[in-house]
mmCIF entry with sequence, helices, sheets and N, C-alpha, C, O atoms, coordinates in Angstrom:
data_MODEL
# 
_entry.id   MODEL 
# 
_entity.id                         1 
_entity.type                       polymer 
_entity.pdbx_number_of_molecules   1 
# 
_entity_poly.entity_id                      1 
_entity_poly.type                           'polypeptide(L)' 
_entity_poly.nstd_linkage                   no 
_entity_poly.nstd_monomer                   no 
_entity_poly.pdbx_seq_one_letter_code       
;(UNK)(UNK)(UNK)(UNK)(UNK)(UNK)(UNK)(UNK)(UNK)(UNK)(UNK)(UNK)(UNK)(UNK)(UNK)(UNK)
(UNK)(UNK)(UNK)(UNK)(UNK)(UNK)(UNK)(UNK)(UNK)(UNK)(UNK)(UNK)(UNK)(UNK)(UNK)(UNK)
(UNK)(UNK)(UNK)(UNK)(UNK)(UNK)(UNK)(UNK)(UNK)(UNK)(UNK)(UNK)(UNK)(UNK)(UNK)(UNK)
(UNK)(UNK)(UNK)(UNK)
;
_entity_poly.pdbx_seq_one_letter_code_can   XXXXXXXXXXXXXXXXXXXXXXXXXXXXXXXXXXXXXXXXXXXXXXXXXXXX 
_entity_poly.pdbx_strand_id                 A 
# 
loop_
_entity_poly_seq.entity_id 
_entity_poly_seq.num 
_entity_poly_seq.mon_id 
_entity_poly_seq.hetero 
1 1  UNK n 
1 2  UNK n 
1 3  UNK n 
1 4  UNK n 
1 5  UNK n 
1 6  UNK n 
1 7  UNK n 
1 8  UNK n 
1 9  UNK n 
1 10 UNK n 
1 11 UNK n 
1 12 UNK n 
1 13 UNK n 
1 14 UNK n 
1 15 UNK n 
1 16 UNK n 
1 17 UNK n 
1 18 UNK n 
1 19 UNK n 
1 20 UNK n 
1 21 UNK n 
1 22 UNK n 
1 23 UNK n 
1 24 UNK n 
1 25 UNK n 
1 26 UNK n 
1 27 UNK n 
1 28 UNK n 
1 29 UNK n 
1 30 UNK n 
1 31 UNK n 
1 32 UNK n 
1 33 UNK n 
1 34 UNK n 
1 35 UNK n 
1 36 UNK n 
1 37 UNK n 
1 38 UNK n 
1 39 UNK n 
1 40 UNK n 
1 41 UNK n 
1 42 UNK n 
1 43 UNK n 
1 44 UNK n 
1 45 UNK n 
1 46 UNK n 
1 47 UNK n 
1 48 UNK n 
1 49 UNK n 
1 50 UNK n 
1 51 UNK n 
1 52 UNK n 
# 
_struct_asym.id          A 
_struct_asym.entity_id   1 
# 
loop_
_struct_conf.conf_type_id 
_struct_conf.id 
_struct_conf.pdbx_PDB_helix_id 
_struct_conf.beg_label_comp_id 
_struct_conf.beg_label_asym_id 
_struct_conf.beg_label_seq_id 
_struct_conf.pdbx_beg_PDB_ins_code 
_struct_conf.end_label_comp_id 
_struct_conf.end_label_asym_id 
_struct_conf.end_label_seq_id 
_struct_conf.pdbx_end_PDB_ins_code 
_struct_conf.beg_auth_comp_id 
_struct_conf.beg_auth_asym_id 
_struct_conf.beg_auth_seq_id 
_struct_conf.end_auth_comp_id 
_struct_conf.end_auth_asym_id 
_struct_conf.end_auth_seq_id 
_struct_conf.pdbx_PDB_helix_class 
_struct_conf.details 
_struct_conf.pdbx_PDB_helix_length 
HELX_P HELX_P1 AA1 UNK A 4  ? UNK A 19 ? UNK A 4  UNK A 19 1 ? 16 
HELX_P HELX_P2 AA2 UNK A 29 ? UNK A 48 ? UNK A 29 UNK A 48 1 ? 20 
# 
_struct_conf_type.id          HELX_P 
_struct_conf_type.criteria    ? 
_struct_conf_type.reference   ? 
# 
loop_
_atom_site.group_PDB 
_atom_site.id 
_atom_site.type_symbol 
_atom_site.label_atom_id 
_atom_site.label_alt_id 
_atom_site.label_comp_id 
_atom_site.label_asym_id 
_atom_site.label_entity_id 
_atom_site.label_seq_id 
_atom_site.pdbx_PDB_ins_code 
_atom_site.Cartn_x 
_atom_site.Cartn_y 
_atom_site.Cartn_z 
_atom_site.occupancy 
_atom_site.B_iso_or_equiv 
_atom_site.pdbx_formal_charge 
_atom_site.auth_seq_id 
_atom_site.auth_comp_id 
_atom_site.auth_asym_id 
_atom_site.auth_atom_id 
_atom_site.pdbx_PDB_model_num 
ATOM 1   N N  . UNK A 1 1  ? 2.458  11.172  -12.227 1.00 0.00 ? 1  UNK A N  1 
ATOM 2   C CA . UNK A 1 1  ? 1.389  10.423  -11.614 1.00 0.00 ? 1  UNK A CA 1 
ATOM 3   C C  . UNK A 1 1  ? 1.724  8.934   -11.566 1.00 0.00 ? 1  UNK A C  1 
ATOM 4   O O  . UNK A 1 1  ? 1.201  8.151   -10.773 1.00 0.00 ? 1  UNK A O  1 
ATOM 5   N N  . UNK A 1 2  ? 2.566  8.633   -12.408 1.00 0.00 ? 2  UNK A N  1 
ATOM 6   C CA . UNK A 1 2  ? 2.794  6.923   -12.912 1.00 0.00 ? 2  UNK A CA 1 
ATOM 7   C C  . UNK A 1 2  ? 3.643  6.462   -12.123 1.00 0.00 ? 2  UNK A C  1 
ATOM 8   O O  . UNK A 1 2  ? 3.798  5.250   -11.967 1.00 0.00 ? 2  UNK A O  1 
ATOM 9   N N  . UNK A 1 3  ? 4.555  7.671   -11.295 1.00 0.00 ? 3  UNK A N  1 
ATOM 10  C CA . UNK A 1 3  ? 5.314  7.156   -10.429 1.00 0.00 ? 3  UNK A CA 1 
ATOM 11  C C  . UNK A 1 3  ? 4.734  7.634   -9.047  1.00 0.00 ? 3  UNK A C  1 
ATOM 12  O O  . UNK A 1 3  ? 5.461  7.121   -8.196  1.00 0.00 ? 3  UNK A O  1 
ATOM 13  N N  . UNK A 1 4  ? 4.025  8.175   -8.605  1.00 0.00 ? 4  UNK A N  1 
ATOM 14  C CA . UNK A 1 4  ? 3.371  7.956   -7.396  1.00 0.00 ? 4  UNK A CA 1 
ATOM 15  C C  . UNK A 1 4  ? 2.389  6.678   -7.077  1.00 0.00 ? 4  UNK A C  1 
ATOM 16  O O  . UNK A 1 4  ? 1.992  6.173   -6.027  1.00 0.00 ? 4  UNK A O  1 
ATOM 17  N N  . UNK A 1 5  ? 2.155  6.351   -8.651  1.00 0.00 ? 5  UNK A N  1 
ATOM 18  C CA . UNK A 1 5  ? 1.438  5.041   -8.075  1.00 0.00 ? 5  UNK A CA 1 
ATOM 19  C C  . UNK A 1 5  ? 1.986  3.845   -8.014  1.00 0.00 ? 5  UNK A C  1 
ATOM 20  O O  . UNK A 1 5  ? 1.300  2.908   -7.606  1.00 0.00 ? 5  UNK A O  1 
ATOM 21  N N  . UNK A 1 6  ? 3.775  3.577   -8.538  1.00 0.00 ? 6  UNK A N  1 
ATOM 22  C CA . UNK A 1 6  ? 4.657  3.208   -8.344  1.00 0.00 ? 6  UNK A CA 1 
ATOM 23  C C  . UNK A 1 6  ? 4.883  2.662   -6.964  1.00 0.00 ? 6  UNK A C  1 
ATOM 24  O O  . UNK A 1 6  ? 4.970  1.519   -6.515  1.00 0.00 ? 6  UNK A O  1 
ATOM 25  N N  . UNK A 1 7  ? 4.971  4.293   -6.258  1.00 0.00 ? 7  UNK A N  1 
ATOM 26  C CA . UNK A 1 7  ? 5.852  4.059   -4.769  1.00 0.00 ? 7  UNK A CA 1 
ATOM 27  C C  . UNK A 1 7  ? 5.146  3.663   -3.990  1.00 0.00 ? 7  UNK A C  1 
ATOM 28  O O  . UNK A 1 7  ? 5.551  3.234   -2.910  1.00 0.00 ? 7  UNK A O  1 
ATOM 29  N N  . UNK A 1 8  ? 3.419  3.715   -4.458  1.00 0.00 ? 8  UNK A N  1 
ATOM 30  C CA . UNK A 1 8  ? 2.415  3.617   -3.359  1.00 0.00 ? 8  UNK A CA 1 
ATOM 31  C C  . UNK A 1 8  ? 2.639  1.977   -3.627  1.00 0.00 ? 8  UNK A C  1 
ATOM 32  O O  . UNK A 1 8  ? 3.141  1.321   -2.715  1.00 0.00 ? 8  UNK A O  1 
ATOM 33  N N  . UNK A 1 9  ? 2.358  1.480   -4.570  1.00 0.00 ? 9  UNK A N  1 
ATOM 34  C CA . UNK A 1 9  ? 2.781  0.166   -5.183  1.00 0.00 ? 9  UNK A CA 1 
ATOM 35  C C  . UNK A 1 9  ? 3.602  -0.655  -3.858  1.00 0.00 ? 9  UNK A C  1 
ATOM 36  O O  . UNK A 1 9  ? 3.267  -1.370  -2.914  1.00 0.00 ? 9  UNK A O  1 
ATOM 37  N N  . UNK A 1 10 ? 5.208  0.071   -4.562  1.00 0.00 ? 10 UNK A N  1 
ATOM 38  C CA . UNK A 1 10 ? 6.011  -0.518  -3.547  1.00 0.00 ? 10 UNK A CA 1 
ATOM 39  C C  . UNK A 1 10 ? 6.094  -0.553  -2.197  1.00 0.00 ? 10 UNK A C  1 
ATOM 40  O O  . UNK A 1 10 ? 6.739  -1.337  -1.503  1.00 0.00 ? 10 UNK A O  1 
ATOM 41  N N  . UNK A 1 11 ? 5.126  0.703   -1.741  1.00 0.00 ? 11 UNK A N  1 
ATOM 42  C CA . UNK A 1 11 ? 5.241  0.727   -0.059  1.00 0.00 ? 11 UNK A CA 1 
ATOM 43  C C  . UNK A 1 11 ? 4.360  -0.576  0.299   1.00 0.00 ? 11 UNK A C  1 
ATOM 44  O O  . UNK A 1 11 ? 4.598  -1.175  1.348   1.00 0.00 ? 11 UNK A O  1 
ATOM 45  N N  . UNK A 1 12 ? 3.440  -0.973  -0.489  1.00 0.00 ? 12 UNK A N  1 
ATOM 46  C CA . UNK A 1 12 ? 2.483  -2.097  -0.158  1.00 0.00 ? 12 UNK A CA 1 
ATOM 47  C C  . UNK A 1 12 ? 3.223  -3.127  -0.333  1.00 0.00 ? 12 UNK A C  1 
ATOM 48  O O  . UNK A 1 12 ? 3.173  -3.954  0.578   1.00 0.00 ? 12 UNK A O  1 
ATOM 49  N N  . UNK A 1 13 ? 4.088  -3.418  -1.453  1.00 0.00 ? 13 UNK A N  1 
ATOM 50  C CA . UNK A 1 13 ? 5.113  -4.563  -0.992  1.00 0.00 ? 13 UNK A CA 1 
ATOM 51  C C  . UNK A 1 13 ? 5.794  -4.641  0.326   1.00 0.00 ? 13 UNK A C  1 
ATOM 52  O O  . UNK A 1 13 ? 5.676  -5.551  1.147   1.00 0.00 ? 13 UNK A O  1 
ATOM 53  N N  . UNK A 1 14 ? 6.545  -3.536  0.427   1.00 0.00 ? 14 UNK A N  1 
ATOM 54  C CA . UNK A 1 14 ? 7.236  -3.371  1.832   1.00 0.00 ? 14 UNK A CA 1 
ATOM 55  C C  . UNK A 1 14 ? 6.467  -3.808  2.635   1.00 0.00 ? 14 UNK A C  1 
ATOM 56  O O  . UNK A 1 14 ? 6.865  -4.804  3.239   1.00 0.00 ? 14 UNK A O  1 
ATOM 57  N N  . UNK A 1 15 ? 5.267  -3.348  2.937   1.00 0.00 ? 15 UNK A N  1 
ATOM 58  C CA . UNK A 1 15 ? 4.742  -3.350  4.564   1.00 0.00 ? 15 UNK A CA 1 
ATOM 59  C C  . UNK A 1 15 ? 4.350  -5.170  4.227   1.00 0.00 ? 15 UNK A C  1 
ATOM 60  O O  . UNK A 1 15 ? 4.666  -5.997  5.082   1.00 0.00 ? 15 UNK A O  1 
ATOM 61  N N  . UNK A 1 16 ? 3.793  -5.527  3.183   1.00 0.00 ? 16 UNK A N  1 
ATOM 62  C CA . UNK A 1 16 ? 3.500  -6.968  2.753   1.00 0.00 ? 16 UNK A CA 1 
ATOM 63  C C  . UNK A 1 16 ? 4.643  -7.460  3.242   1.00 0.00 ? 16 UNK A C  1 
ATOM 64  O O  . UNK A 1 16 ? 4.391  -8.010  4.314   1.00 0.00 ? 16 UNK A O  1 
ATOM 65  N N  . UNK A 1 17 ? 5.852  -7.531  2.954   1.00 0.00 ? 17 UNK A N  1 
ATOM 66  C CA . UNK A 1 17 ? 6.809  -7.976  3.258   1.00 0.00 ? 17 UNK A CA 1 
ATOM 67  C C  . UNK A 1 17 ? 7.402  -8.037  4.536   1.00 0.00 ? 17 UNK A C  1 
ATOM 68  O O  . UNK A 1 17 ? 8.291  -8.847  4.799   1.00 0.00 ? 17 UNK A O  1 
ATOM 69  N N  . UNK A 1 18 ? 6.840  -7.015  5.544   1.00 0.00 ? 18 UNK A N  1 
ATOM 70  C CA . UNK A 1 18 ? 7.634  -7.030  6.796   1.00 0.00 ? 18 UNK A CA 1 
ATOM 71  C C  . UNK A 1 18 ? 6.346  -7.437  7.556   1.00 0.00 ? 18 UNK A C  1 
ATOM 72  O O  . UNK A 1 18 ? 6.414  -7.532  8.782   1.00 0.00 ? 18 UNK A O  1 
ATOM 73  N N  . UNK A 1 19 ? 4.985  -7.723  6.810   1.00 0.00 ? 19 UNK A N  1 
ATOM 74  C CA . UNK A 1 19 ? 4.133  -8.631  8.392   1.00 0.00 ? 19 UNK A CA 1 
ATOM 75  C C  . UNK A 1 19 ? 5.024  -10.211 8.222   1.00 0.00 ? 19 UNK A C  1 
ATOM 76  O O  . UNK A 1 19 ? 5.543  -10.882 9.113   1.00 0.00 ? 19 UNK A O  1 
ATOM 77  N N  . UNK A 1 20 ? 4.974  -10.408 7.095   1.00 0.00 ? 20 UNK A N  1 
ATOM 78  C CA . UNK A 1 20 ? 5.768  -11.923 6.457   1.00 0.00 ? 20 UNK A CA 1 
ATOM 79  C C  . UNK A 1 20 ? 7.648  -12.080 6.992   1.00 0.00 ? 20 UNK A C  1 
ATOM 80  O O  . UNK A 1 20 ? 8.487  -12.981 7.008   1.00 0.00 ? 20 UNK A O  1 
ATOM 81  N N  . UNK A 1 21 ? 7.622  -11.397 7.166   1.00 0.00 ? 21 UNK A N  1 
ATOM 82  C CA . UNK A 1 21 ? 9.412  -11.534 8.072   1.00 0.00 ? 21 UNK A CA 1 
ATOM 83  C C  . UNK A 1 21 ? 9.153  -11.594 8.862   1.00 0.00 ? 21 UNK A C  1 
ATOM 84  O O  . UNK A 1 21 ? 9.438  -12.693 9.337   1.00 0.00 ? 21 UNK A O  1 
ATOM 85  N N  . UNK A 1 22 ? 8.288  -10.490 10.000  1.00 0.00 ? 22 UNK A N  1 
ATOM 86  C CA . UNK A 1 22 ? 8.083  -10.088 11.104  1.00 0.00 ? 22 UNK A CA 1 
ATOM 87  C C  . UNK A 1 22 ? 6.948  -10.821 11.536  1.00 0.00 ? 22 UNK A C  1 
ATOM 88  O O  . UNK A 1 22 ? 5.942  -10.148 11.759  1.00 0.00 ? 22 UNK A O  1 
ATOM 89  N N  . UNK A 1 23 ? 6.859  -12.410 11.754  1.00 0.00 ? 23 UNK A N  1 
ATOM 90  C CA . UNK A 1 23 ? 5.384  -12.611 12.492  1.00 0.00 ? 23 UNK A CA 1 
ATOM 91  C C  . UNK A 1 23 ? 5.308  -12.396 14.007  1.00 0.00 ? 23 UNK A C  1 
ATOM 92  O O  . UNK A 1 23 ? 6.196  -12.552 14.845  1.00 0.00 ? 23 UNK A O  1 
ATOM 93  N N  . UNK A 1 24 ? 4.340  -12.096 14.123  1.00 0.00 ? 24 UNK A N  1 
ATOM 94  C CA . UNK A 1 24 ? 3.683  -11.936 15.853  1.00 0.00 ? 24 UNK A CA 1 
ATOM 95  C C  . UNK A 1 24 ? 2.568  -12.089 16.275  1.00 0.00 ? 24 UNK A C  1 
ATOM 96  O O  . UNK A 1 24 ? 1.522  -11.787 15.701  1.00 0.00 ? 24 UNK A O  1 
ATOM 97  N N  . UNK A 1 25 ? 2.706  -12.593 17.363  1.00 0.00 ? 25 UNK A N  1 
ATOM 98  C CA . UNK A 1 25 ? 1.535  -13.424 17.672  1.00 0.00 ? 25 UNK A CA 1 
ATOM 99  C C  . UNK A 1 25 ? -0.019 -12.910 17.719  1.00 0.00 ? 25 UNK A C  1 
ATOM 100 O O  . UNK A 1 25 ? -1.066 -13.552 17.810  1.00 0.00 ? 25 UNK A O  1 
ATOM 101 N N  . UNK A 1 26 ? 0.243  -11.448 17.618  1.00 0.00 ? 26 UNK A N  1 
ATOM 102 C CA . UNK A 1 26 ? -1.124 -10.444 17.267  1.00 0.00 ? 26 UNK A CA 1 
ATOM 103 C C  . UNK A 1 26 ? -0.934 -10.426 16.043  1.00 0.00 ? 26 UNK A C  1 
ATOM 104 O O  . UNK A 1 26 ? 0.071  -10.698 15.387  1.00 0.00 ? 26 UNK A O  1 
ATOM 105 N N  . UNK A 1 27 ? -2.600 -9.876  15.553  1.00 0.00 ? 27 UNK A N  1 
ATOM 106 C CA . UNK A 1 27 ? -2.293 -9.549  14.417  1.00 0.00 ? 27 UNK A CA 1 
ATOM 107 C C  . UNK A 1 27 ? -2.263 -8.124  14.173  1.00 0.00 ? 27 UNK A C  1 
ATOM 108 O O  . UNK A 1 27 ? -3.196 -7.433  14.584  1.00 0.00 ? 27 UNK A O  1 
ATOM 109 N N  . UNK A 1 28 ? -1.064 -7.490  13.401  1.00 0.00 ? 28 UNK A N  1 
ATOM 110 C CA . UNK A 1 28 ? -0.557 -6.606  12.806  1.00 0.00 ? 28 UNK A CA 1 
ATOM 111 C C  . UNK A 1 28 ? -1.281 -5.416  12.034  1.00 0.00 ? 28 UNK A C  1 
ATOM 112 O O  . UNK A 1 28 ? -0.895 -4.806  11.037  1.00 0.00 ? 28 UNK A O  1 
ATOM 113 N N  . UNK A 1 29 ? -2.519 -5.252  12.831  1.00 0.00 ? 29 UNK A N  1 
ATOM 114 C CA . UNK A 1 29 ? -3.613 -4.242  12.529  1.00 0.00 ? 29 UNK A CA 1 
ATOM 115 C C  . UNK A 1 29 ? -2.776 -2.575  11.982  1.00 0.00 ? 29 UNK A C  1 
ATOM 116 O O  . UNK A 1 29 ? -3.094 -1.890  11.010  1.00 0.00 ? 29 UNK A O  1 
ATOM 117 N N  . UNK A 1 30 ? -2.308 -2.461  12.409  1.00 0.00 ? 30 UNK A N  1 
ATOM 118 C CA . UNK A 1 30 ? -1.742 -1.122  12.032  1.00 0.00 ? 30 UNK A CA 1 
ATOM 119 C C  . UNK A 1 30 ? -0.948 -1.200  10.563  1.00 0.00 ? 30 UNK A C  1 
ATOM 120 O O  . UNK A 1 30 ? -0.797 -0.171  9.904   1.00 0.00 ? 30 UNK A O  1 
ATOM 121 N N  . UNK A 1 31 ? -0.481 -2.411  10.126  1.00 0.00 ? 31 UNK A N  1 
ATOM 122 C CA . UNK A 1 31 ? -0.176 -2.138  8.808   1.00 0.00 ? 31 UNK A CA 1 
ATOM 123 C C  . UNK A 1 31 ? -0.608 -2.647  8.032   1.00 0.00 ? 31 UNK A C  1 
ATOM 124 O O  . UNK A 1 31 ? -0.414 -2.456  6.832   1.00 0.00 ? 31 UNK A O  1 
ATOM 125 N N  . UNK A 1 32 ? -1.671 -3.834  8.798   1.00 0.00 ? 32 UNK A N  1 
ATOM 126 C CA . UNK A 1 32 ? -2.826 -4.240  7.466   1.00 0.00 ? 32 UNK A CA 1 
ATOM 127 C C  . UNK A 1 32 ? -3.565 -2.732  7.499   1.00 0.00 ? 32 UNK A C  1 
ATOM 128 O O  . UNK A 1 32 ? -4.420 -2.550  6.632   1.00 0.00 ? 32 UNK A O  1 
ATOM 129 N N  . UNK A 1 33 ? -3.349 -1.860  8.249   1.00 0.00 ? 33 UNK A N  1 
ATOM 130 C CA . UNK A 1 33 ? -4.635 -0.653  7.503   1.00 0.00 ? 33 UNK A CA 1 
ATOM 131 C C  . UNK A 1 33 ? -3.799 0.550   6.807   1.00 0.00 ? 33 UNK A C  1 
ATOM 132 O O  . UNK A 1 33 ? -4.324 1.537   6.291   1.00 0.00 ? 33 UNK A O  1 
ATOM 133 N N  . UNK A 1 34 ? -1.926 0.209   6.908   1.00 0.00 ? 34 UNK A N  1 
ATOM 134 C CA . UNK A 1 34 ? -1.474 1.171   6.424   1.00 0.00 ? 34 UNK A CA 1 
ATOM 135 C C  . UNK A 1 34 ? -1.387 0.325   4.471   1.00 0.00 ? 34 UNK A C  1 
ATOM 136 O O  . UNK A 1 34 ? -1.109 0.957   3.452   1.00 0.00 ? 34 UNK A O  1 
ATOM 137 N N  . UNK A 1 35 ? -1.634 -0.777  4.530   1.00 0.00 ? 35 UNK A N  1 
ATOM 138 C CA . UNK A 1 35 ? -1.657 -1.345  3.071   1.00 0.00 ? 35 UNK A CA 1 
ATOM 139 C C  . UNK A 1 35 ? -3.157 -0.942  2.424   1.00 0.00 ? 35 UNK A C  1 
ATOM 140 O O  . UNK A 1 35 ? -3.310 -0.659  1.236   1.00 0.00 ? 35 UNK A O  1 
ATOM 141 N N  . UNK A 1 36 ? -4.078 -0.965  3.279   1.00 0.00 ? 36 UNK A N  1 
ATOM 142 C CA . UNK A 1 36 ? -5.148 -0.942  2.844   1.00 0.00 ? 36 UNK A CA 1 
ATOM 143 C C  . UNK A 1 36 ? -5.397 0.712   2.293   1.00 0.00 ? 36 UNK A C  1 
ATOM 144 O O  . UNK A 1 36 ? -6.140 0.901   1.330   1.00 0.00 ? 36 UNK A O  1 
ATOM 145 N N  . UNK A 1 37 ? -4.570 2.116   3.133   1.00 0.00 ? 37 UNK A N  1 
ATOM 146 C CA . UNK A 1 37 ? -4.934 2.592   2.588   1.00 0.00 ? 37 UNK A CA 1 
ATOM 147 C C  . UNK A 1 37 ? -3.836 3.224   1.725   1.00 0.00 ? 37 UNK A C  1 
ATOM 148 O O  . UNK A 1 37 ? -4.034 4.419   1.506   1.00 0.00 ? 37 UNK A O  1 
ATOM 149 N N  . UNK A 1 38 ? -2.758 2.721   1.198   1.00 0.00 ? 38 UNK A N  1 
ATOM 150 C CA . UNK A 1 38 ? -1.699 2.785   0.071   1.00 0.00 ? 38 UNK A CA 1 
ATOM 151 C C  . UNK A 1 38 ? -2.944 2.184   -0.708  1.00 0.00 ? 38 UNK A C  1 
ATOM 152 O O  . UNK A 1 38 ? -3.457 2.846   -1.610  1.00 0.00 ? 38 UNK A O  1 
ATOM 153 N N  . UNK A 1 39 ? -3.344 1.160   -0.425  1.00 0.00 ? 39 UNK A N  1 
ATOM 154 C CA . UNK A 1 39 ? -4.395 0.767   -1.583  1.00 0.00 ? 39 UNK A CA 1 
ATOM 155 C C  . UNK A 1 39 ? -5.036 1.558   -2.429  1.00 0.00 ? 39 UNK A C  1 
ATOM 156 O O  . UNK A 1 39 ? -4.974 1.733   -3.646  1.00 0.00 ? 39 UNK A O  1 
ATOM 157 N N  . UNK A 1 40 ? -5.723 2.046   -1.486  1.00 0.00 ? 40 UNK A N  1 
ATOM 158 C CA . UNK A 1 40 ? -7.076 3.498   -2.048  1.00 0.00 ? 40 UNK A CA 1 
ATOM 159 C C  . UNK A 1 40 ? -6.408 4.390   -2.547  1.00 0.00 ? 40 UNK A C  1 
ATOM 160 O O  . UNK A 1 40 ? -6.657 4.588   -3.736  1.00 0.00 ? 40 UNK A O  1 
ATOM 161 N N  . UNK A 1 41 ? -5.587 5.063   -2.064  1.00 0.00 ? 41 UNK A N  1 
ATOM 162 C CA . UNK A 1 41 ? -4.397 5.973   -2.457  1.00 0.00 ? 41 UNK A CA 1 
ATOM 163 C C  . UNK A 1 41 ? -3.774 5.573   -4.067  1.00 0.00 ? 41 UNK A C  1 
ATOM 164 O O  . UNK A 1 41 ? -3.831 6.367   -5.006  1.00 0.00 ? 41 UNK A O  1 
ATOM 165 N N  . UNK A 1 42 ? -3.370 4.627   -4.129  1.00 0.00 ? 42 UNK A N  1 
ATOM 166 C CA . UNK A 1 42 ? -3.225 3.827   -5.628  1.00 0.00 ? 42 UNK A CA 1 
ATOM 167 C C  . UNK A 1 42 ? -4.272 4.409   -6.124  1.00 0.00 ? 42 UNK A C  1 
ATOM 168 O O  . UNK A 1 42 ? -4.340 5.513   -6.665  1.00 0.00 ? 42 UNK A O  1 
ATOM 169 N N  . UNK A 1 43 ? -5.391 3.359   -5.854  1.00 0.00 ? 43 UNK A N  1 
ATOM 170 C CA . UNK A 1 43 ? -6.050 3.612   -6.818  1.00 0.00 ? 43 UNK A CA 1 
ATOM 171 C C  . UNK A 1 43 ? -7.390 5.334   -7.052  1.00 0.00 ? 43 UNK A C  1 
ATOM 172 O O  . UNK A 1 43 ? -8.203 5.661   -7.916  1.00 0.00 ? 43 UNK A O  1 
ATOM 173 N N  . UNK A 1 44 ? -7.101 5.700   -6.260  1.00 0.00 ? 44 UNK A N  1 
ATOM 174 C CA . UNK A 1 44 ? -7.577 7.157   -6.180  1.00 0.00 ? 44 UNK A CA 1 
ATOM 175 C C  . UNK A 1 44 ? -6.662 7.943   -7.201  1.00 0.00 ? 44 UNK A C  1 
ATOM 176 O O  . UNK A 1 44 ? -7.271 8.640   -8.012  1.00 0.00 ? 44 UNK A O  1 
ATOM 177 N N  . UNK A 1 45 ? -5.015 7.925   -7.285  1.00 0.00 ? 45 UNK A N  1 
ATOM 178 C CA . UNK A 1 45 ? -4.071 8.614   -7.953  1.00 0.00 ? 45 UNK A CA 1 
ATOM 179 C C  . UNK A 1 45 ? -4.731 7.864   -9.343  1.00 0.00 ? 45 UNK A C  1 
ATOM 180 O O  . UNK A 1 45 ? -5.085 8.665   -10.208 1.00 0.00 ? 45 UNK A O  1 
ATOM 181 N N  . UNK A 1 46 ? -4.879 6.821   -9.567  1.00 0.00 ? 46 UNK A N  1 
ATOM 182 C CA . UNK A 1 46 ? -4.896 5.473   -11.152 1.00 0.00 ? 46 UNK A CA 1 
ATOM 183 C C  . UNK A 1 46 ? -6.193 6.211   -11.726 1.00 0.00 ? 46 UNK A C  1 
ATOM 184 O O  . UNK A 1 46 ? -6.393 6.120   -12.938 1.00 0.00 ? 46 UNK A O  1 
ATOM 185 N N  . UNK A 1 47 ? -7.024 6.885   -10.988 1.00 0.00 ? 47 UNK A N  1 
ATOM 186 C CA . UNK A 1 47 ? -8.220 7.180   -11.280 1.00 0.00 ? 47 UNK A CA 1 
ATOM 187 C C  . UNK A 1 47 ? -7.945 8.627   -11.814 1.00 0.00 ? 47 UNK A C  1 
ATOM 188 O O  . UNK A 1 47 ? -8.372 8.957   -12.921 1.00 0.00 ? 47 UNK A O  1 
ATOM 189 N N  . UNK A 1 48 ? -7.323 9.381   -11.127 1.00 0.00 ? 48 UNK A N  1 
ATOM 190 C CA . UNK A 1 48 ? -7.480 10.925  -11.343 1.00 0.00 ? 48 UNK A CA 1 
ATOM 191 C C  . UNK A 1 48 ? -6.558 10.938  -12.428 1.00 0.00 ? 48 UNK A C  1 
ATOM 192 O O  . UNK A 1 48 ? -6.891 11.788  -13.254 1.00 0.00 ? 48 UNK A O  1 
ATOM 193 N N  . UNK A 1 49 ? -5.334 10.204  -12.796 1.00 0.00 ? 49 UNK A N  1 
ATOM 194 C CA . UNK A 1 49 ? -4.545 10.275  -14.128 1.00 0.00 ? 49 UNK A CA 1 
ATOM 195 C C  . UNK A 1 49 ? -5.397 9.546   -15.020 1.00 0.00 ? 49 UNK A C  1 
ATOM 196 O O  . UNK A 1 49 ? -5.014 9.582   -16.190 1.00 0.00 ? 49 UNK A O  1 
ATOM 197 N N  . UNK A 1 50 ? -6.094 9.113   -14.875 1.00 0.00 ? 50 UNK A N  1 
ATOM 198 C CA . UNK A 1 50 ? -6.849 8.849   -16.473 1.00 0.00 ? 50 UNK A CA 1 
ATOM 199 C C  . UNK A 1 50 ? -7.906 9.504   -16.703 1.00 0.00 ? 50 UNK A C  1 
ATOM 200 O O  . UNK A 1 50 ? -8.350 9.664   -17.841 1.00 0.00 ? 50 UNK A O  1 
ATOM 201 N N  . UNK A 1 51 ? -8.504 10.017  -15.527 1.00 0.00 ? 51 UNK A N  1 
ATOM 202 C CA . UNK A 1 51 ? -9.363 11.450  -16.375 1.00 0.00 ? 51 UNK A CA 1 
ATOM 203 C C  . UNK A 1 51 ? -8.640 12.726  -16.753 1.00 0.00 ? 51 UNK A C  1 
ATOM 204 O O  . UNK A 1 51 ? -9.192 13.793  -17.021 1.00 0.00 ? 51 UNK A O  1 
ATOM 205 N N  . UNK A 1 52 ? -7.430 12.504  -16.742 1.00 0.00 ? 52 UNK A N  1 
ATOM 206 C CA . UNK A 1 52 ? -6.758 13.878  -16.819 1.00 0.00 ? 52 UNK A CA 1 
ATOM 207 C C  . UNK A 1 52 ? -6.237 13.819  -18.477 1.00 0.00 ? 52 UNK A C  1 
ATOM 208 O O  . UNK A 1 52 ? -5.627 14.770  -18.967 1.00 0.00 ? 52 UNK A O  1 
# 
């Protein structure tokens, strides 16, 4: 579990990292909502390993 919330972790760096390399003159809706829901995902996994 500690490492799925790891990778979800790091995918949110990644995508953090490539609106910040990658600017454009729109804004980058599709991976502000793919961070947002690595987010929930985090913390949905952070939740179900500590009631377990």
């Amino acid at each position: 579990m500690s490492v799925v919330v790891c990778v979800l972790l790091l995918a949110q760096l990644g995508l953090a990292a490539s609106i910040g390399v990658r600017p454009a003159r729109d804004v980058p809706w599709l991976r502000i909502a793919m961070i947002a829901l690595a987010f929930v995902l985090a913390c949905g996994v952070a939740a179900v390993r500590r009631s377990l």
